[in-house]
N, C-alpha and C positions, 0 to 999 in steps of 0.2 A: 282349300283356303287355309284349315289347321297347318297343315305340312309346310305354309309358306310364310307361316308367322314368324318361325327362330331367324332365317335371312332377315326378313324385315326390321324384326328386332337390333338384330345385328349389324346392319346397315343404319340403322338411327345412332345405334352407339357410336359407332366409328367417328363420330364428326363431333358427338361430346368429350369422349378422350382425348381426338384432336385437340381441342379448346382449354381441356384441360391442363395438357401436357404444354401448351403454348403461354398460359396463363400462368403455369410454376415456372417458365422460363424467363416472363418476362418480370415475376417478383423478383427469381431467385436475381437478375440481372440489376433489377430497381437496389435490390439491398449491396450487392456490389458494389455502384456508383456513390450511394448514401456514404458508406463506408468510405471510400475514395474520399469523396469531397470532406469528409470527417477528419481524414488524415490531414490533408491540403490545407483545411480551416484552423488544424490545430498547429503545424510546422508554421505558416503564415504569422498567429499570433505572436506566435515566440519573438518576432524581428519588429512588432508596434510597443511601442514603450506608453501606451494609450490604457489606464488599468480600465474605463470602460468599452475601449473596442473590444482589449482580452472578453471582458464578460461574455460582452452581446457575440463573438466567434463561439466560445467556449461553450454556451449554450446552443447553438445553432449544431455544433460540432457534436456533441453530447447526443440532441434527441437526435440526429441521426445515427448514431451508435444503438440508443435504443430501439430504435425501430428496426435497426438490422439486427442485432441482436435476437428481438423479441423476448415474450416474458420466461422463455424458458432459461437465459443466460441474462438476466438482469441483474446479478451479482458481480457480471463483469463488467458491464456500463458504471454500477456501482464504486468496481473498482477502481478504474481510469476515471471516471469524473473525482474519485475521491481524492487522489494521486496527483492527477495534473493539475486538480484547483490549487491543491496544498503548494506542488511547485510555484506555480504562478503569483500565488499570495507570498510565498516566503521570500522571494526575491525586492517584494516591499516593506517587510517586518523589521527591518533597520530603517527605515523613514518615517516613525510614527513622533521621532522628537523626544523619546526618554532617554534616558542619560545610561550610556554602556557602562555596566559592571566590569570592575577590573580585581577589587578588592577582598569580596569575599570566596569565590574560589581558591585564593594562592591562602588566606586564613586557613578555610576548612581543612587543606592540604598540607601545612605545617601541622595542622593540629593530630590530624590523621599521622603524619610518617615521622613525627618529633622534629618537625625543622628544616625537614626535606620537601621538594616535588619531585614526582618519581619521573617525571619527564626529562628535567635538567639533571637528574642523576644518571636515567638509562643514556641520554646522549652524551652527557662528559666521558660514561665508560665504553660504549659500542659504537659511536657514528663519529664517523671520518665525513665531513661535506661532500658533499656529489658524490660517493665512494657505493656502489651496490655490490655489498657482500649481501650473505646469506639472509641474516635477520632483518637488511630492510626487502629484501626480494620478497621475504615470506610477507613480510607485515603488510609490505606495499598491493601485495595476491588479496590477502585477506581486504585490505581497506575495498579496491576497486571492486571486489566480488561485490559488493553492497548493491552497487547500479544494476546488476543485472538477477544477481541470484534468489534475492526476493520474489520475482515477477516468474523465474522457473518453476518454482517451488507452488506457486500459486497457479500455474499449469499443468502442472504433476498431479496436485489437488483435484482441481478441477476434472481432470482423466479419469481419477482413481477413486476419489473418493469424495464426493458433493458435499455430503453434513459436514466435513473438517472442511473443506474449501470453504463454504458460509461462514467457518466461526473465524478459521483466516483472513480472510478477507475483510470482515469487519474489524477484526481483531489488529489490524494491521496501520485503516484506514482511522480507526480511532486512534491510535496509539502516533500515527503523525501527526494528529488536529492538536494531539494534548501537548505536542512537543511548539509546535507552533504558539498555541497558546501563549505556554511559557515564552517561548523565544520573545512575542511581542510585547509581555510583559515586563520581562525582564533579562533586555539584549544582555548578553556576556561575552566579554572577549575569551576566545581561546588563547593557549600559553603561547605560541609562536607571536600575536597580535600584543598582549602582554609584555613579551618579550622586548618586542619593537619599542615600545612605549614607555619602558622601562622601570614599568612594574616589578620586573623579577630579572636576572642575567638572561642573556639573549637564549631565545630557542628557535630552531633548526626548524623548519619546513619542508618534512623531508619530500615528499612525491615531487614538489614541482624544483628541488633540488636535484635529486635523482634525473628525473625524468627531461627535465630542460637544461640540462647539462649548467646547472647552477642559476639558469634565467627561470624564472617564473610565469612570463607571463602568457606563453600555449595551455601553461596548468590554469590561470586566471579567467584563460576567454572558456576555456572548456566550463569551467565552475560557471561562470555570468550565464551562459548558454545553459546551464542548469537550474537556473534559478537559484544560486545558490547565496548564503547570509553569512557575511564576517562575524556576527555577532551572536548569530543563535548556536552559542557552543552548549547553552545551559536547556534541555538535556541532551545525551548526544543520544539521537536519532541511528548513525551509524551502528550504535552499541545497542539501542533498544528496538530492532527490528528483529537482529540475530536474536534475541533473547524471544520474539513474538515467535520464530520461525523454529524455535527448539523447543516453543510450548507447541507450535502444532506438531512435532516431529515424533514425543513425548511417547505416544499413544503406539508406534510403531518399533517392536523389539529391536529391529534390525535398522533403525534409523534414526533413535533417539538419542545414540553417542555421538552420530555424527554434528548432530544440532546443538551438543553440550561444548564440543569442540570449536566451531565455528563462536559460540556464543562468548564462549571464553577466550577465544583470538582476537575479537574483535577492538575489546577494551584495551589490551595490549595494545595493540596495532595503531588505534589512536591516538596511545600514551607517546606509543614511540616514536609514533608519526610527526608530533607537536601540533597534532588535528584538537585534543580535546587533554583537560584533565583528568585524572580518577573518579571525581567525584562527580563529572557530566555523568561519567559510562556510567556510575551508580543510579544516578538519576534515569538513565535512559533503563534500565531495567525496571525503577519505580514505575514510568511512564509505559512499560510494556507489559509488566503485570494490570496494571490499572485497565490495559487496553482489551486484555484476555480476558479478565473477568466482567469489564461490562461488554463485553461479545455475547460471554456465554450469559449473562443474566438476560443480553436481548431479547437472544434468539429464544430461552427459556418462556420469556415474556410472553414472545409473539406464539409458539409452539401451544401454549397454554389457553391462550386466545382462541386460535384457531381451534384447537379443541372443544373449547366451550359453543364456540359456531355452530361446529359440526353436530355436539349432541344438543342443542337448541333446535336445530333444525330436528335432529331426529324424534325428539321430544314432541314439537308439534305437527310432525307427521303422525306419531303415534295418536296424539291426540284426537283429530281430524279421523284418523282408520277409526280408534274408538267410537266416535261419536256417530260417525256414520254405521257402523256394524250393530249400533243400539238399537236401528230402526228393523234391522231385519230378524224374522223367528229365528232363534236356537234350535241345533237339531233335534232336542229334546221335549222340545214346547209343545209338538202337536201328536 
């Protein structure tokens, strides 16, 4: 009978492995679908002009991200809910009914250059309308990098290295809220909108000049499709990401000039582009300092917490070992 126990044994397991291996197949397959319909929920919303159908999708969309996710990558649910709501809301931050600035940016920018904007300066001496030489080539690289290069960066992270991913990623998703913020507080036109309106001598719009062979409006529907705001030029977001993206890079010998580069093209880019003023991309670095250091005081927070957890619990573990070792002799007692 001994000798015919390990078969037997072995024979009972087979059919729980089965079950097993059937059972990871059919989660791994459930988070799949989640995921899918996650996708579908959120391209869907984008086309209902409805801001509570957006919600009640957005949520629905979201916990299933979470759940396929799980808690071991909930920094990236974190990040895409953070990301997509800010899209979605910013796209209404020029409908709240205050009155668009026009005034004091072109002030602070006299004040700053003696009488100039360095916007209508770089274009009265470098740009030809619809013309792509070199300097809008490059500026135009640098601008468009925005849409995707963040999101690489933030997978690179996640690869390599998780505690700068965390501080990223918060760091990142704070630093859009603060910029929204402001946007709905206090909508600001950028120079090219400015321009129009005759605030200041006309500015050039370069991408959707460039790019739509002097027409605009392929550059327009892409922006709308983005969620994007005429108005929230004040801070630029474009210019205080790069700057989030070169405080995580900082930390890396061989990757912290490429971050200082990027950071410092970007405001350029802007200027030249007639996307933003000087003094947005200034703001947009206040807004991404602000965002980095309350990342890092969070996560300090939370780390500090959890600590305290962990030795409370060890604490009255000890205690309990203590109190029960009191009742028994010492080996010296007897």
């Amino acid at each position: 009978m001994a000798a015919n126990q390990p078969a037997l044994q072995g024979a009972a397991s087979a059919p729980v492995g089965g079950a097993l291996l059937l059972r990871s197949a059919l989660i791994k397959t459930g988070k799949f679908w989640l995921l899918f319909a996650a996708v579908v929920l959120l391209g869907f919303s984008r086309t209902n002009a409805d801001p509570l159908f957006h919600a009640l999708v957005l949520a629905v969309a979201f916990t299933a991200i979470y759940v396929s996710f799980g808690s071991g990558a909930r920094m990236w649910a974190f990040y895409l809910a953070g990301f997509i709501f800010f899209a979605q809301l910013r796209s209404y931050a020029d409908e709240t009914g205050l009155p668009v600035q026009f005034d004091y940016p072109i002030v602070m920018e006299e004040v700053l250059f003696l009488g100039q904007i360095p916007t209508i300066w770089l274009q009265d001496r470098f740009y030809t309308f619809a013309e792509a030489g070199f300097l809008e080539v490059y500026t135009m690289t640098v601008y468009l990098s925005y849409f995707f290069l963040p999101h690489v960066l933030a997978f690179c992270l996640w690869k390599w290295d998780r505690p700068r991913f965390n501080h990223y990623v918060l760091a990142f998703v704070i630093t859009l809220w603060i910029g929204l913020l402001v946007s709905v507080l206090l909508p600001t036109a950028p120079p090219w909108l400015a321009g129009q309106e005759g605030y200041i001598d006309p500015v050039y719009q370069v991408v959707p000049d460039v790019l739509g062979g002097g027409e605009s409006g392929t550059y327009e529907r892409g922006y709308t499709a983005a969620g994007a705001n005429d108005v929230a030029a004040m801070p630029s977001l474009h210019s205080a990401i790069p700057f989030v993206m070169m405080f995580a890079l900082w930390k890396y010998r061989g990757l912290k000039w490429a971050g200082v580069w990027f950071a410092a093209s970007m405001p350029f880019a802007v200027v030249y582009l007639g996307e933003h003023y000087f003094v947005d991309a200034l703001a947009g670095l206040v807004a991404a300092g602000a965002g980095w250091l309350t990342a890092q005081w969070t996560l300090e927070w939370w780390r500090g917490r959890a600590e305290t957890r962990i030795s409370e619990r060890g604490g009255a573990a000890a205690t309990v070992n203590d109190s029960s070792d009191s009742h028994l002799p010492s080996e010296t007692a007897g």
